[in-house]
Backbone as CSV, one residue per row, in Angstrom:
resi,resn,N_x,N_y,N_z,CA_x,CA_y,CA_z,C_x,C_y,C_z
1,UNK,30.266,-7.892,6.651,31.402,-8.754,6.897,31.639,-8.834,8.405
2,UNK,31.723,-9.691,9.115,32.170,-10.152,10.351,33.638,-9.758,10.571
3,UNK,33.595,-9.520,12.096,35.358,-9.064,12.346,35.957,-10.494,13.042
4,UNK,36.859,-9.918,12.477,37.698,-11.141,12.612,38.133,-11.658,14.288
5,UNK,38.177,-12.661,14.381,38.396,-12.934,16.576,39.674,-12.731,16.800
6,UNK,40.295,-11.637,17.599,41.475,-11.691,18.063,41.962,-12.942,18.319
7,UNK,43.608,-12.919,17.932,44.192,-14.225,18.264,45.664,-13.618,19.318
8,UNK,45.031,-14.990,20.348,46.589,-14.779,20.921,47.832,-14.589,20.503
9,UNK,48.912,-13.916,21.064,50.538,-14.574,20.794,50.755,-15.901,21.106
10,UNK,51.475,-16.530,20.022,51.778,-17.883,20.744,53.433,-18.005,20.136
11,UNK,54.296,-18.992,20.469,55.098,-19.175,20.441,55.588,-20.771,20.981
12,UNK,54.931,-21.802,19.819,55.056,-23.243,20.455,56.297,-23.954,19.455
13,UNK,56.762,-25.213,19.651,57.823,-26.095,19.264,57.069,-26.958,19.445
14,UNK,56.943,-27.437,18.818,56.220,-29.598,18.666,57.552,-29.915,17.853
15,UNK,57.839,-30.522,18.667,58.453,-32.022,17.948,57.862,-33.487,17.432
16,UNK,58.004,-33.774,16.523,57.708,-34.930,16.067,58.386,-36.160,15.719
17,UNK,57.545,-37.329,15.779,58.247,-38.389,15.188,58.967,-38.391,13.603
18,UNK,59.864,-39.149,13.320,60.435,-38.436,11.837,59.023,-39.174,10.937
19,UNK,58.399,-39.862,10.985,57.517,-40.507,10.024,56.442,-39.679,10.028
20,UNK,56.163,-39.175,11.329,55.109,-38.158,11.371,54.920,-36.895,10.693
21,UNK,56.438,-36.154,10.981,57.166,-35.063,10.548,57.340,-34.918,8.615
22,UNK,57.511,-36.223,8.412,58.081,-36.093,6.924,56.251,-36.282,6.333
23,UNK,55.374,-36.542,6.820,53.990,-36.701,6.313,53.632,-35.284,6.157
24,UNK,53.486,-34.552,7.158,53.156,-33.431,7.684,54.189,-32.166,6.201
25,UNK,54.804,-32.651,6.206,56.065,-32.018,4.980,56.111,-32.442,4.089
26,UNK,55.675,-33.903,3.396,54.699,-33.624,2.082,53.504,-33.230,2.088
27,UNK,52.407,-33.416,2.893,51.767,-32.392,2.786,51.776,-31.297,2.173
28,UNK,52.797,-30.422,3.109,53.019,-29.049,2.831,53.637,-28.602,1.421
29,UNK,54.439,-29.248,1.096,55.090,-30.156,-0.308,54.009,-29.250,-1.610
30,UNK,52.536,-29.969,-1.530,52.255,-31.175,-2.003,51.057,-29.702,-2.254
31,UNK,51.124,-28.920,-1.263,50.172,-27.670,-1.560,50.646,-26.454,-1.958
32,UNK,52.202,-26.437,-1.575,52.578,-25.729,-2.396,52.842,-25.411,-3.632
33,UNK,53.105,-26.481,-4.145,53.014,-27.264,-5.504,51.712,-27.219,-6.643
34,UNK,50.863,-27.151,-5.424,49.278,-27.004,-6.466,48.943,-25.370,-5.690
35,UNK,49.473,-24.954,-5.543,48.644,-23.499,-4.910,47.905,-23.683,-4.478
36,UNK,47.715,-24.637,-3.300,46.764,-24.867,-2.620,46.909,-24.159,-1.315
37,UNK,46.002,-24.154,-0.296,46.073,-23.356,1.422,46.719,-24.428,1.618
38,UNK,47.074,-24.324,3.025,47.755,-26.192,3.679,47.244,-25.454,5.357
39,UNK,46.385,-26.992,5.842,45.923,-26.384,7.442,46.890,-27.577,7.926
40,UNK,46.954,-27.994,8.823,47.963,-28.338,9.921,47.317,-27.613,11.566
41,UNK,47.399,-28.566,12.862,47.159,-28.252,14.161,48.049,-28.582,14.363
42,UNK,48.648,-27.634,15.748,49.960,-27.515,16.134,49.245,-27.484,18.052
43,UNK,49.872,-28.018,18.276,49.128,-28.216,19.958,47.495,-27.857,19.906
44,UNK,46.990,-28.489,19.457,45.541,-28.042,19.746,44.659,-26.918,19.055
45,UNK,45.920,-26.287,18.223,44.955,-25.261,17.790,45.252,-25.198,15.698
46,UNK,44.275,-25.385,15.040,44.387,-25.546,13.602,44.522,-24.142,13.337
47,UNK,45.449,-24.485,12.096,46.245,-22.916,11.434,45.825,-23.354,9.878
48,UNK,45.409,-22.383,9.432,45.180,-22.480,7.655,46.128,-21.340,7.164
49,UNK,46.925,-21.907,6.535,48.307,-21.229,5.391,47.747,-20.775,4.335
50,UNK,47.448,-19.508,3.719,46.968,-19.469,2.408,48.003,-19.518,1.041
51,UNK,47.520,-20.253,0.191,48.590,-20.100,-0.668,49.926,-19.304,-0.648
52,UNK,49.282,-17.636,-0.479,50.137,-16.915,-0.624,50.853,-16.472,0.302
53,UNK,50.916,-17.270,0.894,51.915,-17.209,2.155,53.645,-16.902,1.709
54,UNK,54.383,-15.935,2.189,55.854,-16.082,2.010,56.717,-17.076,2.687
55,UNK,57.648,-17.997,1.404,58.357,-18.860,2.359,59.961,-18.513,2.029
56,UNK,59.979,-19.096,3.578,62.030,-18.734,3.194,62.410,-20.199,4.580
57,UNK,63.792,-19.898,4.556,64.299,-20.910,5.077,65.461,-20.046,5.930
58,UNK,65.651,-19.995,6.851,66.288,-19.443,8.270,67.066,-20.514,9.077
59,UNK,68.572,-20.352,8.640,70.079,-20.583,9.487,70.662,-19.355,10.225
60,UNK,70.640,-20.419,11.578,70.988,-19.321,12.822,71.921,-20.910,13.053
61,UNK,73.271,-19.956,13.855,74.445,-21.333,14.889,74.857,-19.907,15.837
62,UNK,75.144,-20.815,16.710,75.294,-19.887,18.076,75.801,-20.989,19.008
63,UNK,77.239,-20.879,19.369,78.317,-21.494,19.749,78.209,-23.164,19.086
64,UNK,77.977,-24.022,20.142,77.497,-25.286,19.583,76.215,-25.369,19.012
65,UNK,75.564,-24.801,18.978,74.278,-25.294,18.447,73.651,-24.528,17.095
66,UNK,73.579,-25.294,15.940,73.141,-24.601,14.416,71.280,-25.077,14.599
67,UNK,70.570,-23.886,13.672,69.320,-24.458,13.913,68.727,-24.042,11.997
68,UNK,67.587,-24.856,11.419,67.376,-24.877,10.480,65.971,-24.492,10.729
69,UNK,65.112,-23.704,9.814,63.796,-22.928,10.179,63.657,-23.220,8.521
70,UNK,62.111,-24.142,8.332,61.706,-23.896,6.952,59.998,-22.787,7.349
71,UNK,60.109,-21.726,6.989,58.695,-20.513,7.513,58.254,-20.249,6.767
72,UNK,56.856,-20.038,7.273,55.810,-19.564,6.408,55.394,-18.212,7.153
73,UNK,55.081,-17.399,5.911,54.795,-16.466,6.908,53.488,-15.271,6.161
74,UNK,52.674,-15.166,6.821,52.006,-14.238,6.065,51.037,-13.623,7.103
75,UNK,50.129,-12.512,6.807,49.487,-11.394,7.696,47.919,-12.395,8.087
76,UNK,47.550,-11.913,9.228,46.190,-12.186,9.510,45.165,-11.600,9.152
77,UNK,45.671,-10.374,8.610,44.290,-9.732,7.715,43.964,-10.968,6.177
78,UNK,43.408,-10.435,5.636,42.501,-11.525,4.515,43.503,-11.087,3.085
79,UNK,43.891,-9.881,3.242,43.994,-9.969,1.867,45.781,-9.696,1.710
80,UNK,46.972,-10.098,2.669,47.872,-10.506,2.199,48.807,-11.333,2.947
81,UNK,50.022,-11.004,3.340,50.610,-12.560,3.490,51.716,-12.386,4.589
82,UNK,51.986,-13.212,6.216,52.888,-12.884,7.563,52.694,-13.884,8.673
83,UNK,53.116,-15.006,8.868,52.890,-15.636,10.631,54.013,-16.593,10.498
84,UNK,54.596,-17.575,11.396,55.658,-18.194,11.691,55.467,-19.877,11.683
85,UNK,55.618,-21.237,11.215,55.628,-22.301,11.391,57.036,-22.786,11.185
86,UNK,57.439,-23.223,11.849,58.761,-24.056,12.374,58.729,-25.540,11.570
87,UNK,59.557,-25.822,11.306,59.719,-27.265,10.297,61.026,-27.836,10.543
C-alpha cells in the first residue's frame, strides 16, 4: 500500500454566485442522498467527501454579525470520517 502525500493546512472562503452555489448544493444534495462520495474544487485544489463523512450545521452571531456553516467533516486516514467545507 502506498503512503498517503502529506497535505497542507488550508483555511479558504470562496464565495460564489447564488446560481453557482445552489448547483454545487444539489450536488452535494444529491450524493448524500444516494451514499455517494461528492468531489468539488475549492481554489484550485479537488477534495473527495466520502460518503461517510459527518455532517452538522454550525450557528455562531457575534455582535452584528450571525454566520451559518453547513460541514462536512471527516479524517484523512482511509478508514473513517473529519475535514471542514463551508456552504
Amino acid at each position: 500500500m502506498a503512503a498517503q502525500k502529506k497535505k497542507r493546512k488550508r483555511d479558504i472562503e470562496k464565495n460564489y454566485p447564488v446560481k453557482q452555489f445552489v448547483k454545487k448544493l444539489r450536488r452535494l444534495a444529491d450524493c448524500i442522498e444516494q451514499g455517494q462520495k461528492f468531489q468539488i474544487q475549492v481554489a484550485g485544489e479537488r477534495i473527495s467527501i466520502p460518503a461517510t463523512a459527518i455532517i452538522n450545521i454550525e450557528h455562531e452571531r457575534s455582535g452584528s454579525v450571525e454566520e451559518l456553516e453547513f460541514q462536512l467533516r471527516w479524517s484523512l486516514e482511509k478508514s473513517s470520517s473529519s475535514h471542514k467545507v463551508k456552504k
